[in-house]
N, C-alpha and C positions, 0 to 999 in steps of 0.2 A: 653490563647494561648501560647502553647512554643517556644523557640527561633526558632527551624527547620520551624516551620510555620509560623512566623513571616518573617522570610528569607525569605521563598516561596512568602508570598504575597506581600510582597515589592519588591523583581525582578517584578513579574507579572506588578506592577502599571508601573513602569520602564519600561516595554518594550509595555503597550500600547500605541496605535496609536497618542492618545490627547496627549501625555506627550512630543514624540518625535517632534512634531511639534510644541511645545512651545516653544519659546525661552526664555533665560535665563530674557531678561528684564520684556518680559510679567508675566511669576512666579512672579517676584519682585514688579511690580505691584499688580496683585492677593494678594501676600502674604502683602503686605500693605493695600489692601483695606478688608481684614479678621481680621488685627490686629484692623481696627477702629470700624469693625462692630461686632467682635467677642469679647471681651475686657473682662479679667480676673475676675469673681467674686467671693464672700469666696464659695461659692459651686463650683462655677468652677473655681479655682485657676490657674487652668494652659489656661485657652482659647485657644484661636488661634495655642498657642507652642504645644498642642498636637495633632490636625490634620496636621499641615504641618507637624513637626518630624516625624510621622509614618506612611507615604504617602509611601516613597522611599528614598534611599541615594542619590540622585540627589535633588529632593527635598529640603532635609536637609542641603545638601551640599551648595545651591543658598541661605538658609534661612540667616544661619550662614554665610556667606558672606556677607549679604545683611545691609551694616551698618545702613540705614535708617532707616527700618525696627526696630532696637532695639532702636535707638534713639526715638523712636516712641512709644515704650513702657517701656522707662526706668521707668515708676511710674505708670505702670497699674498692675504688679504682688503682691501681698502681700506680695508674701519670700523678705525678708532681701536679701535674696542671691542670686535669679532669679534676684533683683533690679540691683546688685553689676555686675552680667551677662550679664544684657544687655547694661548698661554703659559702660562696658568694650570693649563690641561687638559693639556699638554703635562707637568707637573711636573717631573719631573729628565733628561727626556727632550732629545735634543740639537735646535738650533734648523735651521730652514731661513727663509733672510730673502729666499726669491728671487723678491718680485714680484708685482703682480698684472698684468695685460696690459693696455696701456697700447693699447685699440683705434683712438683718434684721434689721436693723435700717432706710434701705433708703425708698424711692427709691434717689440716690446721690452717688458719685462719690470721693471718698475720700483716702488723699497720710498716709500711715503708720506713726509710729513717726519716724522712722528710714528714708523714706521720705522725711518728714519735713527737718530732719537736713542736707539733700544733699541740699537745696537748696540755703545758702548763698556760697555752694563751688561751685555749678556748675550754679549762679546765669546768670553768662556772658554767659550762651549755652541754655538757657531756651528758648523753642519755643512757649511752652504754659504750662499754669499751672492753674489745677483746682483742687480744695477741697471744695466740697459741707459740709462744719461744722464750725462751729462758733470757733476764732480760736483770739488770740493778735497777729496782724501783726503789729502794728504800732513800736514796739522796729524794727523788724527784718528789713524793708522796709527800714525805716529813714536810719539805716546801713548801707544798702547795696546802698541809694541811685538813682540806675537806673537798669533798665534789656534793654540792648541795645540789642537782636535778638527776644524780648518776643512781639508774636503775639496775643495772647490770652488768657483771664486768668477768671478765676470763684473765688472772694473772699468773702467769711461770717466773719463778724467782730465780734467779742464778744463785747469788752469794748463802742463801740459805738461811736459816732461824737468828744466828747468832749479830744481824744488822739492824734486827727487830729491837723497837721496845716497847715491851706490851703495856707499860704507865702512861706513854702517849697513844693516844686514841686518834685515829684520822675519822671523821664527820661525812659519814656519807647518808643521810637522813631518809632520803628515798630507795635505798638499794635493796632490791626484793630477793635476785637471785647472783650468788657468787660463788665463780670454783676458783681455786688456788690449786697452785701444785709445786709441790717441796715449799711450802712457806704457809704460816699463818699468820700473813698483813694484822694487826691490830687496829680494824675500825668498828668506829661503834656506828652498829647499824639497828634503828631499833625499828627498823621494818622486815628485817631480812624475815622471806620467807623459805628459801631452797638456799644451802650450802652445802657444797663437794670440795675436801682438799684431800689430793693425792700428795700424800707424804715419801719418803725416800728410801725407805726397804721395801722395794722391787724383788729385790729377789729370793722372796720368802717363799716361794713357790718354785722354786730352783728344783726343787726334789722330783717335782713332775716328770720333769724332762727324761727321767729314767726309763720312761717305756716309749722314748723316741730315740732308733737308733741312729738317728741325726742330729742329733742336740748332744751338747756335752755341757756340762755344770759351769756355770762362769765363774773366772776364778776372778775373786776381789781383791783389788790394790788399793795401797793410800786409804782415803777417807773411807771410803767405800766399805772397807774391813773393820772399820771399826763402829760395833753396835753404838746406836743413838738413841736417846733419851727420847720418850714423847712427850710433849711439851701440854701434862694435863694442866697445870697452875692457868698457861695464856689461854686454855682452849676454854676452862668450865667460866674463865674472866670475859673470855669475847662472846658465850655462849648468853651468859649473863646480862649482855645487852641487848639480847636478841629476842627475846620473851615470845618473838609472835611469829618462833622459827616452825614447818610443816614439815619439813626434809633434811634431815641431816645424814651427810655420805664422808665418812674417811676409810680412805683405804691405806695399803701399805702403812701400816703404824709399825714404828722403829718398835725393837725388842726391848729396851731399856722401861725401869719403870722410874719417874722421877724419886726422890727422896725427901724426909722429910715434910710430905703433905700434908697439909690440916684434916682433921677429923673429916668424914665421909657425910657426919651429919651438923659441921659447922661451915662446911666447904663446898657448892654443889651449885643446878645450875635447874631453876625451875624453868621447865618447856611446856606447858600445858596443851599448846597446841599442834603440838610434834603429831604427825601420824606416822611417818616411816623414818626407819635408824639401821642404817647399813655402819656396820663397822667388819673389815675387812685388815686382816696382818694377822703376824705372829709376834706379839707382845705379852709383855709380864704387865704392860699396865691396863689388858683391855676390863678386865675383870673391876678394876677400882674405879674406870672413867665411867665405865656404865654406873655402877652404885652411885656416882653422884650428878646424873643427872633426874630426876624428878619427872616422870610423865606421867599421863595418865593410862595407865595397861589397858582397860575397856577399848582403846583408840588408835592404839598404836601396832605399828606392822613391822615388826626388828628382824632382821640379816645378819647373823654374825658366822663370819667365814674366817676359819682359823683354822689352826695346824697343832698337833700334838707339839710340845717344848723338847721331848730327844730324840732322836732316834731309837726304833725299839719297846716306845715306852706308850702308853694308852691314855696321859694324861695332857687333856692343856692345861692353861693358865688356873689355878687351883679358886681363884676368886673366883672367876671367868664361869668355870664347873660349876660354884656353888650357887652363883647366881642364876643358871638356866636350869638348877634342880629346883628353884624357888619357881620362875618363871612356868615351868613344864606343867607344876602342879595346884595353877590357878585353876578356880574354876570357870571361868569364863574361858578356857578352850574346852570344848569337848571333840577334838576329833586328832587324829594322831596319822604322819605317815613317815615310815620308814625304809626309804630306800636307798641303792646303793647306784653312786650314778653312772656313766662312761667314760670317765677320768677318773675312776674308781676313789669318790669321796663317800663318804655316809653323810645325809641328808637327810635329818631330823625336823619336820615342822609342824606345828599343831597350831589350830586356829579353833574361830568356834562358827559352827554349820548357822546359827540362827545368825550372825551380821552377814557370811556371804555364802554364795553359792557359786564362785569361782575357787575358793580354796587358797589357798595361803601363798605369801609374800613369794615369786622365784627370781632369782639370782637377776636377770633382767629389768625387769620389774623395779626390784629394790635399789640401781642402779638410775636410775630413770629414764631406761632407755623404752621401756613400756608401761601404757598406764598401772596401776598399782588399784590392788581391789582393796573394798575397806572393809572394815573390821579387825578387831584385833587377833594377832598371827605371830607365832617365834619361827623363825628358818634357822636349822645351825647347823652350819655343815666344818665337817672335817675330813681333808684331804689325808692320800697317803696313805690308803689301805693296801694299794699296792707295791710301795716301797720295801713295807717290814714283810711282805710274803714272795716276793719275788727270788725265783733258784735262778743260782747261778753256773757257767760254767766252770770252767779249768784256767782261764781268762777274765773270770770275775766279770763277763759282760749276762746281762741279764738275761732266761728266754721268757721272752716277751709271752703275753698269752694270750691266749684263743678263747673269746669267745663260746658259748655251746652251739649257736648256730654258726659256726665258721669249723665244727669238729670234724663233718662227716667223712669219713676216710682219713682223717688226718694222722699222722703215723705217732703225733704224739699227745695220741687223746688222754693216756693216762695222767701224761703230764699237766694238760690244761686241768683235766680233772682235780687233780692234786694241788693247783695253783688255788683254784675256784674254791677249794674248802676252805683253804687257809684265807683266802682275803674271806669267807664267810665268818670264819672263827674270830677275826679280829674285827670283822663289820658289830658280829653281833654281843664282844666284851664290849668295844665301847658305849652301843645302845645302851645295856643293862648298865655300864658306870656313867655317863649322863643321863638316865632316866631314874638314875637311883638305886638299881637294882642291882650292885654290885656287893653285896653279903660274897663271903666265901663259895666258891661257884667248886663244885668236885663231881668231874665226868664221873661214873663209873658205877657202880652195884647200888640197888636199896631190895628190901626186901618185895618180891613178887608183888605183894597181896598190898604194900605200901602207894598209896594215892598225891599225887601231886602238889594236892590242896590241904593234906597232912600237915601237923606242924611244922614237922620237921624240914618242910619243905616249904615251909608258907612266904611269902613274898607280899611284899606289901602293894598295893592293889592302885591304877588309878581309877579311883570310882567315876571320876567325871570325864573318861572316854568313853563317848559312845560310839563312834565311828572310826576304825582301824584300815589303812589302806596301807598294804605291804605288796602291791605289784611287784615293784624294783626290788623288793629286797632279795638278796639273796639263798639260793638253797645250803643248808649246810651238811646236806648228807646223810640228814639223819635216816633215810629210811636204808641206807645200805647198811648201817649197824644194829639196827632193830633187830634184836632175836629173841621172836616169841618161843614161849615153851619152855625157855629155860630160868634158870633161877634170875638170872642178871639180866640188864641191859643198860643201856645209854640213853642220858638225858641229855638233848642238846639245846642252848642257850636260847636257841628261835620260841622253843615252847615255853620258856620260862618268861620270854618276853610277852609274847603273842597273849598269854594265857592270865598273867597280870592286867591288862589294859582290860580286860571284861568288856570291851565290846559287844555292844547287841547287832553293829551292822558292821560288817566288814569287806573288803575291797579286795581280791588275791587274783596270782596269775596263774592261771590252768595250770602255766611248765612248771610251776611253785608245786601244785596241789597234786598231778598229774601220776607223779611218780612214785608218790607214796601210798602205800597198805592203806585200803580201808579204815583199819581199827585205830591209827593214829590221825587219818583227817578229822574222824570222828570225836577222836578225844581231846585233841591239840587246836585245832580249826573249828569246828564248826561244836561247840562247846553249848552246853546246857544253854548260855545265855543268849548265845547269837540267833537273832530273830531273820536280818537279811543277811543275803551274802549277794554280792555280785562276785561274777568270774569273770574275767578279762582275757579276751586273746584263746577262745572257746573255741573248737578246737585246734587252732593254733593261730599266731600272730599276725602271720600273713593274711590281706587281699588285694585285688580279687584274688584267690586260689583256687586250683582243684580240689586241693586237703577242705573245702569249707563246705564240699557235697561230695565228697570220697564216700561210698558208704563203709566201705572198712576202714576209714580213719574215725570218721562220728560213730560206728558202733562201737569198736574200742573206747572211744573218751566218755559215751553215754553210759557205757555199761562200769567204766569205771565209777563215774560221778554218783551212777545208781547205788552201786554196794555201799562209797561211802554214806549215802542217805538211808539208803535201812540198815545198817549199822548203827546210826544217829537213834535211826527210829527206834529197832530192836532194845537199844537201851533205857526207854520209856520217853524217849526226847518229842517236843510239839513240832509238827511242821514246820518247813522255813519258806519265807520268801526268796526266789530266786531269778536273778538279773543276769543276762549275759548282755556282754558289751566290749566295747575297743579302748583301746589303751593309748593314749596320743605321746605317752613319754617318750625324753629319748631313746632307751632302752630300747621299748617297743619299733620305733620305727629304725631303731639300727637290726635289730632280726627281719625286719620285713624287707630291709633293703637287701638282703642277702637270697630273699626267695627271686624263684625263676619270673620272666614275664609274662601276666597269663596270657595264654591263648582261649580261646573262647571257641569249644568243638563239639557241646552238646547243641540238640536240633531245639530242643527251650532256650527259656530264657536263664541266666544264672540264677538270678532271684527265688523263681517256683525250682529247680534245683536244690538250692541249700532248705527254701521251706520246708522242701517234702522229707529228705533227711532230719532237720529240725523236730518236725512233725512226732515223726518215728521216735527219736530218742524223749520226748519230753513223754511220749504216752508211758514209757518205762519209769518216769521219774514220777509222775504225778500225783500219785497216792502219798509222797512223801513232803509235799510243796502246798504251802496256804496259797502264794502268787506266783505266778511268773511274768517277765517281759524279756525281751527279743528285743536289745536297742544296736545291737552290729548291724554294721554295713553292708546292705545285700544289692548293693549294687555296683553293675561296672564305672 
């Protein structure tokens, strides 16, 4: 375009209608909220400066005035010289040094070297400062001592812990939000509100990799092999100044537990206004860091993602366990869900129904990569249920496993079969050993006419679940060993769990409930106490589908559903409430992605389709139901 038409269309922007009714503060607005979302990267070097500059001379005229504005991006342009421009233009305004985007190396956020060295000169105007790259801060910080207007900052440490000392405190008085990674800087910050540091065992989750036959295990050299301490002494010392922290996230904590620590209740780290505590690794010290910090449980929304400590074995960290059997059995949760997830972890979280009605802290979430619901909530999950079940071949190379909805013809369904009980069998020992429920556990014989809830059998209870949601969990087969009529049978660890928690409303998935005898839904599931039951994924997970106005698919599932309710009934049991509904887990939408695309071939509509089926099976059920609701998706 030449300059004469460049002219032209800049008057033109200038004299429309939007332009003249802006006011000058709203542009400045605008133009700050472009600078954070449009941010300079080596492809696009100039971001944000070249839509406002060739808008209008009005425009340009508000930009370049606008000192914020440049303080805002004094460390987002790459040029040397745009840097030196906007400092200038920035005048007494406070700095931002966070980066331009670092497209072929990143994804991150990263200050020039030219950058780097404005930062002991204009140390005292810093408003935030981030450099997503491993870097020796520890000479430059010590120097400079404090950043008195520094809000927030993103630091990667090359040299590591051992250049620290946590007796000197660097003063950063305003700083609300800070993540580290491989290092914890020692500043005292008594405003911090959000801290994240990614600590240096990475590869604790190595074990994953076993059900990708693309990945191989990374072998560790040098330092890297050798386990490291975590550094609770400097964490619960820097936590300590932090009183008025709302987030706190580590991940990767080394295996090591320090030695020689002070008492638990002389050594500790009050956070009263903590609401969420993500702790993530495979550590001997998670168990102790937790005990000493101090929150308030009504409040708080805790994450701990960890891994059993051997291979083979069903225990983590022994504190770690004893503390979430404490934790489990507050009464302030009443609600429980146990399931098992697509990276095949168990994922245990119990929150309480009366602070929310989103349900408990998830891995995202607690992360902060999405908002976070309140009320207080434990998530604990532990990976690896696929490791200790997985067969192998002749080659020691694993067979991967299938899915139930990935079986149909498959040549080696007995195999996934046989895979799926055992990751069930070892989902559901650890439940019972983190839920407490791990007394002497013995498959096999009791006498016929012997009852569940018998001494002999008795299990301690938690009275303050009232809501049980077990979609995800696993089936463990029990109804293929089930043999009525005879003297014996098998007791499997699901009913001992499911049957404990005394739930009055519970959460299940049809493919759960589906395949089992009446007279165990009855006994096992839908138990003297249970008042609601929702069913998920009724009668099957997919839509839209055919299967959801099949009539011989819903008379099959109705007339199952039925027996198990007068069976319920038959045994002098009250009515129940009953909800069918969709299931939004991963689970659930990894089976649905496997169903065909529907085609849409009946002369209605789909809707009066599934109704009228609907219709039909619930008149079957009715006599046996105080309520029912219909909250599936009946639409294309």
């Amino acid at each position: 375009m030449d300059d004469h038409a460049l002219a032209v269309a800049r008057d033109h922007n200038a004299r429309a209608s939007i332009n003249r009714k802006l006011s000058n503060e709203i542009l400045c607005d605008i133009f700050l909220a472009l600078a954070l979302l449009d941010i300079p990267s080596l492809e696009r070097p100039q971001g944000w400066f070249l839509q406002v500059n060739g808008v209008c001379r009005r425009w340009r005229y508000v930009a370049v005035g606008y000192a914020e504005l440049w303080g805002a991006s004094a460390g987002s342009f790459p040029s040397d010289d745009m840097t030196d421009l906007a400092i200038s233009r920035a005048r007494g305004s406070l700095l931002r040094l966070d980066g331009h985007f670092e497209d072929h190396s990143g994804p991150g956020y990263v200050l020039t070297e030219y950058q780097l060295s404005l930062i002991e000169k204009h140390h005292d105007r810093l408003r935030s400062l981030v450099h997503d790259d491993y870097l020796e801060w520890p000479e430059l910080l010590y120097r400079l001592k404090s950043f008195p207007k520094l809000e927030m900052a993103r630091i990667w440490d090359d040299p590591g812990p051992n250049r620290w000392d946590a007796s000197v405190p660097i003063d950063v008085p305003l700083l609300r939000g800070l993540y580290m990674n491989n290092v914890l800087v020692p500043f005292s910050a008594p405003a911090l509100r959000h801290l994240r540091v990614d600590m240096d065992n990475r590869n604790w989750r190595a074990s994953e990799k076993l059900l990708d036959p693309d990945e191989s295990l990374p072998i560790l050299e040098g330092c890297e092999a050798i386990p490291r301490v975590f550094p609770a002494r400097e964490f619960i010392e820097f936590l300590k100044r932090s009183p008025l922290l709302e987030r706190l996230i580590i991940t990767d904590m080394p295996l090591l537990c320090a030695e020689d620590m002070p008492s638990v209740f002389d050594f500790y780290a009050d956070l009263p206004r903590l609401r969420v505590l993500h702790l993530g690794g495979k550590s001997l010290a998670m168990g102790d860091f937790v005990r000493r910090l101090r929150v308030v449980q009504s409040d708080v929304q805790i994450f701990i993602d960890t891994d059993v400590l051997e291979h083979g074995k069903d225990d983590c960290e022994p504190t770690l366990a004893h503390v979430i059997a404490e934790w489990i059995r507050l009464p302030i949760y009443d609600s429980l869900r146990l399931s098992r997830t697509p990276s095949y972890d168990l994922l245990m979280q119990m929150w309480s129904s009366e602070a929310t009605n989103t349900g408990p802290l998830d891995y995202a979430a607690s992360l902060g990569a999405t908002d976070s619901p309140s009320g207080p909530a434990v998530s604990f999950r532990l990976p690896s249920l696929a490791r200790n079940a997985l067969q192998r071949d002749a080659f020691n190379h694993p067979y991967l496993p299938l899915e139930k909805w990935e079986l149909s013809g498959a040549a080696n369904n007995w195999q996934g079969e046989r895979y799926r009980r055992n990751v069930a069998r070892i989902f559901y020992e650890r439940a019972m050993r983190n839920l407490g429920l791990d007394r002497p556990f013995h498959r096999g014989s009791w006498s016929k006419g012997e009852s569940l809830t018998s001494p002999s059998w008795a299990l301690e209870s938690f009275s303050t679940v009232k809501y049980l949601d077990y979609t995800d969990a696993p089936s463990d087969g029990a109804y293929s060993v089930r043999r009525e009529g005879q003297q014996t049978t098998d007791i499997e660890q699901s009913h001992l769990v499911f049957r404990a928690c005394h739930a009055t409303h519970i959460t299940v998935n049809w493919s759960y409930l589906g395949p089992l005898p009446p007279h165990l839904v009855a006994s096992h599931h839908f138990t003297p106490v249970v008042e609601h039951v929702t069913l998920v994924n009724f009668p099957c997970a997919g839509f839209s589908t055919h299967k959801r106005y099949d009539e011989e698919t819903n008379a099959e599932a109705w007339s199952k559903l039925q027996a198990c309710l007068k069976t319920r009934h038959e045994s002098g049991q009250p009515p129940l409430a009953l909800r069918l509904a969709e299931s939004d887990s991963d689970m659930s939408n990894m089976a649905r992605s496997f169903e065909p695309e529907y085609v849409h071939t009946l002369r209605g509509s789909y809707k009066d389709a599934v109704r009228a089926v609907t219709q039909t099976g619930y008149k079957s059920v009715a006599p046996y139901l105080k309520g029912f609701d219909d909250l599936r998706i009946h639409t294309l």
